[in-house]
TIVO-2410 file (N, C-alpha, C; in nm, 3 decimals):
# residues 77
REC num residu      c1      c2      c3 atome chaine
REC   1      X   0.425   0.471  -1.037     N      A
REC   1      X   0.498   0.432  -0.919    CA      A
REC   1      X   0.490   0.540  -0.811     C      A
REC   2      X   0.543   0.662  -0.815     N      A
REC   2      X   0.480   0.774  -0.749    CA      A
REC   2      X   0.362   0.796  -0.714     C      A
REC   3      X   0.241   0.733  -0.778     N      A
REC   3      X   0.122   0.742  -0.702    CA      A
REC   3      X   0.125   0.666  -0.597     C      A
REC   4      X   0.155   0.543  -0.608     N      A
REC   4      X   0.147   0.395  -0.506    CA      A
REC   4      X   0.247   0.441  -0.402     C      A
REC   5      X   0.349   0.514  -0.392     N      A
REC   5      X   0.442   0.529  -0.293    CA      A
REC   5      X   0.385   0.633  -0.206     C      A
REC   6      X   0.288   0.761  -0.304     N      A
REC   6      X   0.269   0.853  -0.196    CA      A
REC   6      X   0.131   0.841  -0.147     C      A
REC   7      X   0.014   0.725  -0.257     N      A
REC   7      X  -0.110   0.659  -0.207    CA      A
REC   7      X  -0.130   0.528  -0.118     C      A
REC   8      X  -0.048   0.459  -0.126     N      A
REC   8      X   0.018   0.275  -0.073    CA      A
REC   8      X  -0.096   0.221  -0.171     C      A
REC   9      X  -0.098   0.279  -0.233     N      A
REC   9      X  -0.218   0.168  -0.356    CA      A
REC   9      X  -0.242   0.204  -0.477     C      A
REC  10      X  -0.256   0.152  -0.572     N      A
REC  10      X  -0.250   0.114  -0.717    CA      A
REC  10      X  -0.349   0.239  -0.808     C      A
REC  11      X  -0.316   0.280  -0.840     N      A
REC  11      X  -0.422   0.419  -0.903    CA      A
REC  11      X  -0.523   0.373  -0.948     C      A
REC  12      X  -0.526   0.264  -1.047     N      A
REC  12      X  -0.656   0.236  -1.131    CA      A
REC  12      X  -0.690   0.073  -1.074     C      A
REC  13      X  -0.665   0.021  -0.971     N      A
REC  13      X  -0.689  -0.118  -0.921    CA      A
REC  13      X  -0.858  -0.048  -0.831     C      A
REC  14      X  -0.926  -0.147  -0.839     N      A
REC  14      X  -1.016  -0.112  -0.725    CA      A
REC  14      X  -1.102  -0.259  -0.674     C      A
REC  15      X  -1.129  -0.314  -0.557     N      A
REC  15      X  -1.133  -0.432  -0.500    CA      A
REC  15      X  -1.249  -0.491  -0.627     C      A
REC  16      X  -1.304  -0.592  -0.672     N      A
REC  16      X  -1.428  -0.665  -0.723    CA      A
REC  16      X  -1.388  -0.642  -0.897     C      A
REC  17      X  -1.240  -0.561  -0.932     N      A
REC  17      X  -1.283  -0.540  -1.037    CA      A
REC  17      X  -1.238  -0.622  -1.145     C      A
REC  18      X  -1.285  -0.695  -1.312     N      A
REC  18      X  -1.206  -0.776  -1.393    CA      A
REC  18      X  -1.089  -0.683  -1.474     C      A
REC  19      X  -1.052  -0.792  -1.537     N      A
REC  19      X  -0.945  -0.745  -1.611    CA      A
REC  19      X  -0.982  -0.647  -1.729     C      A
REC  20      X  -1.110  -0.693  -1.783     N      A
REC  20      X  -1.177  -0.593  -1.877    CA      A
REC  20      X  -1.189  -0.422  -1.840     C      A
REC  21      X  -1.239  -0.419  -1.688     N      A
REC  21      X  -1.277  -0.288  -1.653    CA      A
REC  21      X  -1.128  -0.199  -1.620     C      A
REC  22      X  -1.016  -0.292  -1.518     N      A
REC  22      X  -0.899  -0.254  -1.467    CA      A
REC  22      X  -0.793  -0.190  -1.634     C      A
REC  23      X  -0.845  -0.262  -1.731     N      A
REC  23      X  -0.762  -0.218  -1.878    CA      A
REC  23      X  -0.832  -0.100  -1.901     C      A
REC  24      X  -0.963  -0.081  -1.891     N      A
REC  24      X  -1.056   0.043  -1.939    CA      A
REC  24      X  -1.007   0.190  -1.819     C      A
REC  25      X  -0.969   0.134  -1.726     N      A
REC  25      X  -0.962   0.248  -1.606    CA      A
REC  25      X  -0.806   0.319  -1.651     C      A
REC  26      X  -0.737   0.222  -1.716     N      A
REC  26      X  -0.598   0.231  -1.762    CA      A
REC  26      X  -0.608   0.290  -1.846     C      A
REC  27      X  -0.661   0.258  -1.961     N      A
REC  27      X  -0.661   0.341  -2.084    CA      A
REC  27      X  -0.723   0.501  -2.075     C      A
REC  28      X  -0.815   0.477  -2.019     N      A
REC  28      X  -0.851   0.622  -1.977    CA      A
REC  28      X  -0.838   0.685  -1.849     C      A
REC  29      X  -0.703   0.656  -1.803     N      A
REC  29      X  -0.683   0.740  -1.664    CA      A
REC  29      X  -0.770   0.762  -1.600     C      A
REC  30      X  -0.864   0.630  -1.522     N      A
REC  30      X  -0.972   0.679  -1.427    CA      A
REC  30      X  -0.929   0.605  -1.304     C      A
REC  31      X  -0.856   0.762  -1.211     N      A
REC  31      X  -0.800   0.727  -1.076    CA      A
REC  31      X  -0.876   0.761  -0.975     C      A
REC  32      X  -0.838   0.688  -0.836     N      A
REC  32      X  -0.894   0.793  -0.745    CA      A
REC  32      X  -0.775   0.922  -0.757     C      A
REC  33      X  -0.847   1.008  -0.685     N      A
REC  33      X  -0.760   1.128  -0.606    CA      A
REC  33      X  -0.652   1.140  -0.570     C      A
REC  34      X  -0.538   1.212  -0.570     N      A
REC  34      X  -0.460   1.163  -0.443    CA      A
REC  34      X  -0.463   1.245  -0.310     C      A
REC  35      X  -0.424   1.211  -0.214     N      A
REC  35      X  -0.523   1.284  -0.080    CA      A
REC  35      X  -0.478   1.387  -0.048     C      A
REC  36      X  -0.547   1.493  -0.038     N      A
REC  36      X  -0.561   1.646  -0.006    CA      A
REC  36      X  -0.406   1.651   0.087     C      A
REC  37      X  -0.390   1.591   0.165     N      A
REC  37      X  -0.290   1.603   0.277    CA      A
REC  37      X  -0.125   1.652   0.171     C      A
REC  38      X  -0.099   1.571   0.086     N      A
REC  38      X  -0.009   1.602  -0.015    CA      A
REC  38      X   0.011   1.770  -0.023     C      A
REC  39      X   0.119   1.751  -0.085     N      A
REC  39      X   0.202   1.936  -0.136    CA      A
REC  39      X   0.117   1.939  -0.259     C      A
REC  40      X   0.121   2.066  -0.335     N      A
REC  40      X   0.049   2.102  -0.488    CA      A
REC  40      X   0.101   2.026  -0.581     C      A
REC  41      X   0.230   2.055  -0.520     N      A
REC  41      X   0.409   2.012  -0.636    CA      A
REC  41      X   0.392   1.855  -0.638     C      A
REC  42      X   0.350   1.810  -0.493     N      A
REC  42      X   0.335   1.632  -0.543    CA      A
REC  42      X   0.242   1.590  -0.637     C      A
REC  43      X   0.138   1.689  -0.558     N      A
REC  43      X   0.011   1.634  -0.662    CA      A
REC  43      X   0.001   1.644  -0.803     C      A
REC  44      X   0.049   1.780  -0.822     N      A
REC  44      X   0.066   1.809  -0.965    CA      A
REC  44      X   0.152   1.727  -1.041     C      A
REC  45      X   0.305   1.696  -0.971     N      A
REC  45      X   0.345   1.603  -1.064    CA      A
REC  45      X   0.296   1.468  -1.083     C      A
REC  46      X   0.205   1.389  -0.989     N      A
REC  46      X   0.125   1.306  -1.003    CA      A
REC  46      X   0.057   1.266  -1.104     C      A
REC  47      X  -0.007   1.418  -1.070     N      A
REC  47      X  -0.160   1.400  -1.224    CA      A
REC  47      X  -0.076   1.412  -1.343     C      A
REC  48      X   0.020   1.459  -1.370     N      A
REC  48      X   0.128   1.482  -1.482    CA      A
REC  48      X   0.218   1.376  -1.541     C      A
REC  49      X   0.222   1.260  -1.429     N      A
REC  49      X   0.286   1.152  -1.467    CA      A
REC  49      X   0.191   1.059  -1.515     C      A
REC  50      X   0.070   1.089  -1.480     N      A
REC  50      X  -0.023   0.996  -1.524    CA      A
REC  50      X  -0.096   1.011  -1.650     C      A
REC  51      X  -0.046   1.152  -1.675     N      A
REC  51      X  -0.095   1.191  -1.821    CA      A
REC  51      X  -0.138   1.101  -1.883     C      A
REC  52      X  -0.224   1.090  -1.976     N      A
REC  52      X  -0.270   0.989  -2.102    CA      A
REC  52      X  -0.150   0.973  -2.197     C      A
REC  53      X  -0.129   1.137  -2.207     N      A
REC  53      X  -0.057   1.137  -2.355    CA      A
REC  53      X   0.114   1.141  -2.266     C      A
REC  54      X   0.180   1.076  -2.360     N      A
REC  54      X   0.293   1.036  -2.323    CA      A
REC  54      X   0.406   1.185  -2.343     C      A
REC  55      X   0.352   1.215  -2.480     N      A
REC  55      X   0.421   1.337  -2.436    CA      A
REC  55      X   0.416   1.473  -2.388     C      A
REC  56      X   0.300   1.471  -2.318     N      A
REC  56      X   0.288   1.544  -2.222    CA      A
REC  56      X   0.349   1.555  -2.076     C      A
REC  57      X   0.407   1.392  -2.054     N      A
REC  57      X   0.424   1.361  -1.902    CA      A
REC  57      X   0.565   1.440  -1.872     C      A
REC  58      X   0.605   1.475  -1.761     N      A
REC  58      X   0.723   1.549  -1.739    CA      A
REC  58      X   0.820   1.505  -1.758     C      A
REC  59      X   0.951   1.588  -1.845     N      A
REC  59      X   1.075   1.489  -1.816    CA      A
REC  59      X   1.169   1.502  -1.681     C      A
REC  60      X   1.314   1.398  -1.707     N      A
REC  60      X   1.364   1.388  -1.589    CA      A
REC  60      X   1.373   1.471  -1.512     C      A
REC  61      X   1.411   1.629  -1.590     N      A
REC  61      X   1.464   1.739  -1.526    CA      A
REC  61      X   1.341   1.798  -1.428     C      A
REC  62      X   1.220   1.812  -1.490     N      A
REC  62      X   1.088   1.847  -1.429    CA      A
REC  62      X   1.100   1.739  -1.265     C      A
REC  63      X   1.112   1.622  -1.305     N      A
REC  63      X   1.041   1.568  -1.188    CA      A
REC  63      X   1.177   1.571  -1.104     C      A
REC  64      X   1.290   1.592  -1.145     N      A
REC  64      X   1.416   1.632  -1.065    CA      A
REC  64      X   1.389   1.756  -0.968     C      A
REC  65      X   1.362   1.903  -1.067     N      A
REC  65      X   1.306   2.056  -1.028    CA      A
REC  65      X   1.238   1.976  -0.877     C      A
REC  66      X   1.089   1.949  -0.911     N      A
REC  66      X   1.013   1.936  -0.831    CA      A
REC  66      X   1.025   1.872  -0.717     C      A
REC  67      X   1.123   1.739  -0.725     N      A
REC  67      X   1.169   1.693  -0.620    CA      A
REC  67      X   1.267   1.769  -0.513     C      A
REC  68      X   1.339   1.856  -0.576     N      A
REC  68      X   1.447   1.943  -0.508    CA      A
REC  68      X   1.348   2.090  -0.451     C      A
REC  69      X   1.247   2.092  -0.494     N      A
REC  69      X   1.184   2.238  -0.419    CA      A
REC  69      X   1.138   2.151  -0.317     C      A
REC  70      X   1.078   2.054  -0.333     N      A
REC  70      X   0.993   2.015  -0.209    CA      A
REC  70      X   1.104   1.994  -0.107     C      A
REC  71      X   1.212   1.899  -0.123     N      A
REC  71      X   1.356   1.865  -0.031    CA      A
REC  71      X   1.326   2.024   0.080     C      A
REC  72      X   1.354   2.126  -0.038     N      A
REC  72      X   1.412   2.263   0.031    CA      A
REC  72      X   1.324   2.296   0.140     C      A
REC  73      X   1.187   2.260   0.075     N      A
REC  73      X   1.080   2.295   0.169    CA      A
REC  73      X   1.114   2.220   0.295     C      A
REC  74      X   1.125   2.131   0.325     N      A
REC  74      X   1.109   2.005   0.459    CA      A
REC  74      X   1.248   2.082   0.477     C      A
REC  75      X   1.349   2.108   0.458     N      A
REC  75      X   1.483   2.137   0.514    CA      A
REC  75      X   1.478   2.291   0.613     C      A
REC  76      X   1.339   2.388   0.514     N      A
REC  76      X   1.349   2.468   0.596    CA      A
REC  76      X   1.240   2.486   0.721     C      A
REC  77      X   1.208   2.352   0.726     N      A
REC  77      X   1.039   2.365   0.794    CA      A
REC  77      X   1.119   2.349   0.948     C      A
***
């Protein structure tokens, strides 16, 4: 969901493709990018939420942390 909000589009969707390939792009996390313009902290938690392995992906508190440094950032910009 965080990818699509900070990409406006679907991580592993790509126009022409079936349901066979769109399950294969899923299973093996094959995304685009997300665009350079982004913070580290977004991106990183991005690629982190998208982890394969489930328990690798960050918990609440992580993606809480990360949300509150970036806040600080824009508050002091």
């Amino acid at each position: 969901m965080l990818y699509e909000l900070a990409t406006l589009h679907n991580p592993f969707y790509k126009d022409g493709l079936n349901f066979y390939t769109l399950g294969k792009n899923i299973s093996n996390c094959v995304y685009d990018p997300v665009p350079a313009h982004l913070s580290m902290e977004l991106k990183g938690l991005i690629k982190a939420m998208i982890q394969q392995d489930a328990s690798l992906r960050p918990s609440l508190v992580d993606v809480y942390n990360v949300a509150t440094q970036c806040l600080q950032r824009l508050r002091c910009r």
